[in-house]
C-alpha positions in Angstrom: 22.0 -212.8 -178.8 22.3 -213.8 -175.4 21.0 -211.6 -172.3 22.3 -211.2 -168.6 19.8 -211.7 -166.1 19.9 -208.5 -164.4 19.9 -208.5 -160.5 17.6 -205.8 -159.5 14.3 -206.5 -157.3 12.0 -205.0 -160.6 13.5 -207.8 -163.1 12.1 -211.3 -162.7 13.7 -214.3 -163.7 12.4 -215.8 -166.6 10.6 -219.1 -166.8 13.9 -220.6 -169.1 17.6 -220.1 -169.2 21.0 -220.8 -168.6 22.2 -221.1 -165.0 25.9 -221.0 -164.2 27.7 -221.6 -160.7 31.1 -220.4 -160.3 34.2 -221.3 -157.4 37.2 -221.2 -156.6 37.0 -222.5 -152.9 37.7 -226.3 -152.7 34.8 -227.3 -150.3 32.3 -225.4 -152.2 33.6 -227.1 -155.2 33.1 -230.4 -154.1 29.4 -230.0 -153.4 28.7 -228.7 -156.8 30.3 -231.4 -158.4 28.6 -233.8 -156.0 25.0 -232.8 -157.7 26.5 -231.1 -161.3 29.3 -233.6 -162.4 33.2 -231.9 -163.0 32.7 -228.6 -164.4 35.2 -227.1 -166.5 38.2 -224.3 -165.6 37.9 -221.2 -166.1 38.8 -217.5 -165.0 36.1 -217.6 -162.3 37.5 -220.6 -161.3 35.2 -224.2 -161.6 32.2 -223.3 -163.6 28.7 -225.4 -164.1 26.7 -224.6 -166.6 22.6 -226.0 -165.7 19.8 -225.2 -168.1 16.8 -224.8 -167.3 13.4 -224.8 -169.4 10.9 -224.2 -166.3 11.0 -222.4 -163.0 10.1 -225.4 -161.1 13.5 -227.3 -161.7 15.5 -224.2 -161.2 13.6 -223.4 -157.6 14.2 -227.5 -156.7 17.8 -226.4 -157.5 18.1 -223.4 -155.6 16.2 -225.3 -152.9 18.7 -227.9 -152.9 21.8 -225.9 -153.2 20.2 -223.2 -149.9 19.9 -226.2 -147.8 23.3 -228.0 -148.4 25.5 -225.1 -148.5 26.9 -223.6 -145.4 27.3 -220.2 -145.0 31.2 -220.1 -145.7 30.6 -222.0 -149.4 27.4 -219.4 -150.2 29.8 -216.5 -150.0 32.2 -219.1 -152.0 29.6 -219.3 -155.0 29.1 -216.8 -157.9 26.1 -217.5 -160.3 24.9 -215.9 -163.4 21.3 -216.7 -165.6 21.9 -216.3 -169.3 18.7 -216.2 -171.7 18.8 -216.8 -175.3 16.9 -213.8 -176.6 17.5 -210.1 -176.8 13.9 -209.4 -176.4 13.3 -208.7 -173.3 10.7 -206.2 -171.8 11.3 -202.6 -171.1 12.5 -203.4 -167.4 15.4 -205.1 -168.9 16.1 -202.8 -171.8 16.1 -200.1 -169.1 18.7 -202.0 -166.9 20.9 -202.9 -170.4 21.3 -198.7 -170.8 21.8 -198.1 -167.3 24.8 -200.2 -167.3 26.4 -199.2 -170.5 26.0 -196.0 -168.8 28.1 -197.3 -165.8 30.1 -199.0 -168.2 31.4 -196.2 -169.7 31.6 -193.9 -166.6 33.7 -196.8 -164.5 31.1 -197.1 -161.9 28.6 -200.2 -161.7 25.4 -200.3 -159.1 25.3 -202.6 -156.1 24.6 -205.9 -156.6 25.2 -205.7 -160.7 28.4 -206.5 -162.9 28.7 -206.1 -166.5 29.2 -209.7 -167.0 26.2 -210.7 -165.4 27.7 -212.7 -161.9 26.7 -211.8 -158.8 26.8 -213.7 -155.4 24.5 -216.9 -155.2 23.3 -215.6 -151.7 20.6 -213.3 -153.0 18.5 -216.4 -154.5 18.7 -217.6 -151.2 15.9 -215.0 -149.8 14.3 -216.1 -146.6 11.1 -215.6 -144.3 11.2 -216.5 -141.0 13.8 -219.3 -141.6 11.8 -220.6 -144.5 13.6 -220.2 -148.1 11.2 -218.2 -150.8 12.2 -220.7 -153.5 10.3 -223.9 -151.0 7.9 -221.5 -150.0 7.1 -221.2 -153.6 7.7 -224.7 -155.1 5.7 -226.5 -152.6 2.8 -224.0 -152.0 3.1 -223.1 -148.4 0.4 -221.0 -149.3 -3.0 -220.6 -149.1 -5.8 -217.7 -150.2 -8.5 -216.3 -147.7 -11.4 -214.5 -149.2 -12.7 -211.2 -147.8 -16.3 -210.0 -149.2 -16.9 -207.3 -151.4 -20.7 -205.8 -151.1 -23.3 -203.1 -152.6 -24.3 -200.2 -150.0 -27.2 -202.7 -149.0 -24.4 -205.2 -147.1 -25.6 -207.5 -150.4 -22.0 -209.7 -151.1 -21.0 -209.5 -155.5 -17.9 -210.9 -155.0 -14.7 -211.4 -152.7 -11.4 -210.5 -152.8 -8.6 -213.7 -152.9 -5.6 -212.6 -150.1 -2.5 -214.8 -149.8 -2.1 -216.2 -146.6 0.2 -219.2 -144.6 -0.9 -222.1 -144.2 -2.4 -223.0 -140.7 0.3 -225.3 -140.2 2.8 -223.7 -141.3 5.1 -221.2 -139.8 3.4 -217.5 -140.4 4.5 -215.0 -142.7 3.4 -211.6 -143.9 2.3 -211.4 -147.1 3.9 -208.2 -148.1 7.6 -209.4 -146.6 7.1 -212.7 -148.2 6.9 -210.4 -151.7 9.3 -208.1 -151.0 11.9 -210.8 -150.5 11.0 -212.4 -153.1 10.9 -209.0 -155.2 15.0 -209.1 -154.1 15.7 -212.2 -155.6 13.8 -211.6 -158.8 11.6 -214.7 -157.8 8.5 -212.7 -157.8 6.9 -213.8 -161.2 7.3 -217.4 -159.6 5.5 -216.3 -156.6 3.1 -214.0 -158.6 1.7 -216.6 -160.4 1.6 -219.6 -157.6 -0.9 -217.3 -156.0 -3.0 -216.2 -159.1 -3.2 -219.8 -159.4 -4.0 -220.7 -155.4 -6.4 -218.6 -155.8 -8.1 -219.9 -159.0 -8.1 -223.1 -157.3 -9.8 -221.9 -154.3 -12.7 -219.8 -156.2 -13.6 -223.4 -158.0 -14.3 -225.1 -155.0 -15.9 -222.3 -153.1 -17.1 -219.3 -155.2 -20.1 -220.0 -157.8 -20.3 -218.9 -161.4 -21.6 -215.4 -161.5 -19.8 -213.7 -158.1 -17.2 -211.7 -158.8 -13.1 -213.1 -157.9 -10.7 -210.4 -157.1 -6.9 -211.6 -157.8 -4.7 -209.3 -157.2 -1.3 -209.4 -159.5 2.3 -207.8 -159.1 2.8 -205.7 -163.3 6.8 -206.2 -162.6 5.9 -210.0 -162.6 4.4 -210.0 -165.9 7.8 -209.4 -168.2 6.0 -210.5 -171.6 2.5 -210.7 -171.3 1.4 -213.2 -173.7 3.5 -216.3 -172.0 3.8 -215.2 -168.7 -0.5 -215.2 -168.3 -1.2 -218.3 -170.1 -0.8 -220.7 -167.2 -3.6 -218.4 -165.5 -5.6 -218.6 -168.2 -5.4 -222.0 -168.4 -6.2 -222.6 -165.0 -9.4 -220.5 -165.4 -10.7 -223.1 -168.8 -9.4 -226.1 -167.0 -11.6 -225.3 -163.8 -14.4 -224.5 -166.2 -14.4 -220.6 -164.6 -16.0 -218.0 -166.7 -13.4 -215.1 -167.3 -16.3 -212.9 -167.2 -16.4 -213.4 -163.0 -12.3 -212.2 -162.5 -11.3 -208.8 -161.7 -7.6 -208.7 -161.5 -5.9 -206.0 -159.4 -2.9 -204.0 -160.3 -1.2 -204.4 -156.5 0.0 -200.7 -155.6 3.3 -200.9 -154.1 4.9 -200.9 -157.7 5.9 -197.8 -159.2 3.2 -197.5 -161.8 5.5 -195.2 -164.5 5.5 -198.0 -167.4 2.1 -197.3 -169.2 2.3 -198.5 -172.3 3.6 -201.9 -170.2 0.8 -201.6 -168.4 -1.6 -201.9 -171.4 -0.3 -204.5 -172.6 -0.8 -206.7 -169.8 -4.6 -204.8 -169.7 -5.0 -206.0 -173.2 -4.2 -209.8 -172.4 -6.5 -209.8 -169.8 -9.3 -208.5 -171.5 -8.2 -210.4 -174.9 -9.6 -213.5 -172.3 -12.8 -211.4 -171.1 -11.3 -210.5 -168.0 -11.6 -207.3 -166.2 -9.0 -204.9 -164.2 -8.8 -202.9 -161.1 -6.2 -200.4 -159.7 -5.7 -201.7 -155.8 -5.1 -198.5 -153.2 -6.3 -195.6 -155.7 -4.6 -192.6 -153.7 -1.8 -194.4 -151.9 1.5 -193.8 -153.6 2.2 -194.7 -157.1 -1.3 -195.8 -157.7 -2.0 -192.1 -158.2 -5.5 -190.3 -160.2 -3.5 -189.7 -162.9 -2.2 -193.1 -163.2 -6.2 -194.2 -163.4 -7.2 -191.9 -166.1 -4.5 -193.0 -168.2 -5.1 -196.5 -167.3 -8.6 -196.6 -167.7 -9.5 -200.0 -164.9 -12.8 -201.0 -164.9 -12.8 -201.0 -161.2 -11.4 -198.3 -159.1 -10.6 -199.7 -155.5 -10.3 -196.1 -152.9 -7.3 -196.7 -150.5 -8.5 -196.9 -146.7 -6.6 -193.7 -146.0 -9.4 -191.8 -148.2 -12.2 -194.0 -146.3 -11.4 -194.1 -142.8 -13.2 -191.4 -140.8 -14.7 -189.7 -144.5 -17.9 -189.1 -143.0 -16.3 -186.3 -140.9 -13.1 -184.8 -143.0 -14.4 -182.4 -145.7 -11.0 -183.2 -147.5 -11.8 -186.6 -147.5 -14.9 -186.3 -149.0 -14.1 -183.9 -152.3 -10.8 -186.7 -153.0 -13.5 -189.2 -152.9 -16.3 -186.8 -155.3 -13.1 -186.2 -157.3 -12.6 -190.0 -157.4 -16.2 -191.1 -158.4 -16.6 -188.1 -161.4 -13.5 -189.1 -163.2 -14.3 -192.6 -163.0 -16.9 -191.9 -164.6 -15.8 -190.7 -167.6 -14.3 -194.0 -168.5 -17.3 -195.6 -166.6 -15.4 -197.1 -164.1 -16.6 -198.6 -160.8 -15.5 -197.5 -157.3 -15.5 -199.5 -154.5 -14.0 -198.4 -151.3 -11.4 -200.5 -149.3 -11.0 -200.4 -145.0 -14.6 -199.8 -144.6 -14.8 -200.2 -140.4 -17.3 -197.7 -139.5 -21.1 -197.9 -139.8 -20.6 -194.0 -140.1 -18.2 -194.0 -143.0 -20.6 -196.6 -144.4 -23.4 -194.8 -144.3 -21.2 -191.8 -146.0 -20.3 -193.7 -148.7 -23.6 -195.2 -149.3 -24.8 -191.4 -149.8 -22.1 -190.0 -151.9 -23.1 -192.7 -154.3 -19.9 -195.4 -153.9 -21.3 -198.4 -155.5 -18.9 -200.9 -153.9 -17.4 -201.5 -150.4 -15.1 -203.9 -148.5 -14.1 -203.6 -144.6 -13.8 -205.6 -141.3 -17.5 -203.9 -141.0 -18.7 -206.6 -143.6 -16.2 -209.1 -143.0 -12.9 -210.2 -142.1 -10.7 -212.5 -144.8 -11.5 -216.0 -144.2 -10.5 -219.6 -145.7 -14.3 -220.3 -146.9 -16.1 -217.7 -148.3 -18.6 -216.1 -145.6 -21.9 -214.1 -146.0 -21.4 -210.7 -145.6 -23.0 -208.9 -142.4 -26.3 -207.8 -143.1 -27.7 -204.0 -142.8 -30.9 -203.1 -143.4 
């Protein structure tokens, strides 16, 4: 049974389908036909039908079609991604309901028909100029490492941040995912950077220090396929799984548990561990820890800056390290800038800390600052 590729910025595309591209305008007719042969008539007018069977041939595609088109013939084209499968994850399922529901009360969300078309523009999502598809298909991307230490100042590890290129226009990081979030390209993206950063940690990082990865959960719509190209990267570079901590990144509503699990359960099928990113900052809530049970526990800054003098500061943060324990997870605090805050933290018995105060993200991996 086939499925509709639903256009909402929580549904990813898939790594394989069928794309179609649909007009009735003459010019913008001519351009598809120039790349996509005739086409064949139908009620929405000219209609090409491209399948794909990875991501990289259908970003070159809507690379190719972003650049060549002018604005008049993007407005022109309607497209529409068909898979082959009705087993899709519960993002999807939850998008099938919502528009039967529609369906039946004559009213359909922006962005979304029934039938599955929708206006070719949204795959063209930008930064700065710079189309999310090229950004993604030729890496214009890069990771910086920021160190992660013990109360001492001793460096165990270092966190992997996207970053632009130094030649490259600049982008921020959490624009470049939000667009990219709008045009369902972020499992593309996701991955390119779990993979930049695999890269980087085998040519800088040594066996034993700990690699933080952070990873979007939206990205991952079926667990056991959409990982195995990181994994693969980690046995082809000869990594030990043991050293990777991969972060659940917190600006995703975390409301999909048993989701959630699953994509903890192929991680540590592969002897990897987890960590909830921003622990008190939105949807990465206590609750959401105790039912997720991470082996890490990473304290958003807003809990860490200035804790050596707010009392409220310092019960969320006592709060934080007891029921941690209980599933004998490990805290580490984030935005560490202070020496007082440090010095805090060290006290109350946080085993793990990360700030400009130890070091700032950088291309090669840097000692941390030493305290004694």
């Amino acid at each position: 049974m086939a499925r509709y590729h639903m256009r909402n910025r929580r549904h990813p595309l898939r790594d394989a389908g069928l794309l179609e591209l649909a007009s009735d305008d003459l010019g913008a007719c001519e351009l598809l036909e120039s790349f996509a042969g005739e086409g064949s008539a139908s009620p929405q007018g000219r209609v090409w039908s491209l399948r794909f069977e990875q991501y990289e041939p259908f970003l070159q595609l809507v690379n190719h079609l972003r650049r060549w088109m002018n604005e008049e013939q993007s407005r022109a084209v309607r497209c529409r991604i068909t898979y082959e499968d009705s087993a899709g994850d519960a993002y999807e399922d939850e998008a099938a309901q919502r528009l039967e529901k529609n369906a039946e009360d004559g009213t359909y969300e922006a962005g979304l028909a029934a039938d599955g078309w929708a206006p070719i523009g949204y795959l063209f999502a930008n930064v700065g100029g710079d189309g999310i598809a090229d950004l993604i298909l030729n890496r214009r991307f890069t990771s910086y490492m920021q160190p992660i230490v013990q109360p001492s100042g001793q460096s165990i590890g270092y966190e992997f941040l996207l970053r632009p290129l130094p030649e490259h226009p600049p982008f921020r990081p959490a624009e470049l995912f939000e667009k990219a979030r709008e045009a369902g390209l972020h499992s593309y993206l996701d991955r390119e950077a779990r993979d930049s950063a695999i890269r980087l940690a085998a040519r800088h990082v040594p066996q034993g220090v700990k690699k933080f990865v952070n990873f979007l959960p939206s990205s991952i719509y079926r667990p056991s396929s959409c990982l195995e190209r990181t994994f693969g990267a980690i046995r082809e570079h000869a990594l030990d799984p043991a050293d990777f901590v991969f972060e659940v990144v917190e600006t995703e509503q975390l409301d999909d548990i048993r989701h959630l699990n699953d994509i903890f359960d192929a991680y540590r099928g592969e002897g990897i561990r987890l960590a909830m990113d921003d622990v008190g900052e939105k949807h990465a809530t206590l609750a959401a820890m105790d039912r997720l049970k991470p082996e890490y526990v990473k304290l958003d800054r807003k809990w860490v800056t200035g804790c050596h003098a707010d009392a409220g500061k310092q019960k969320y943060i006592d709060d934080a390290l007891d029921r941690a324990a209980r599933f004998h997870g490990v805290v580490l605090a984030e935005g560490v800038e202070q020496e007082e805050d440090w010095r805090y933290l060290a006290k109350a018995g946080v085993p793990l800390l990360q700030g400009y105060l130890f070091g700032r993200p950088s291309p090669v991996p840097l000692p941390a600052s030493a305290f004694i």
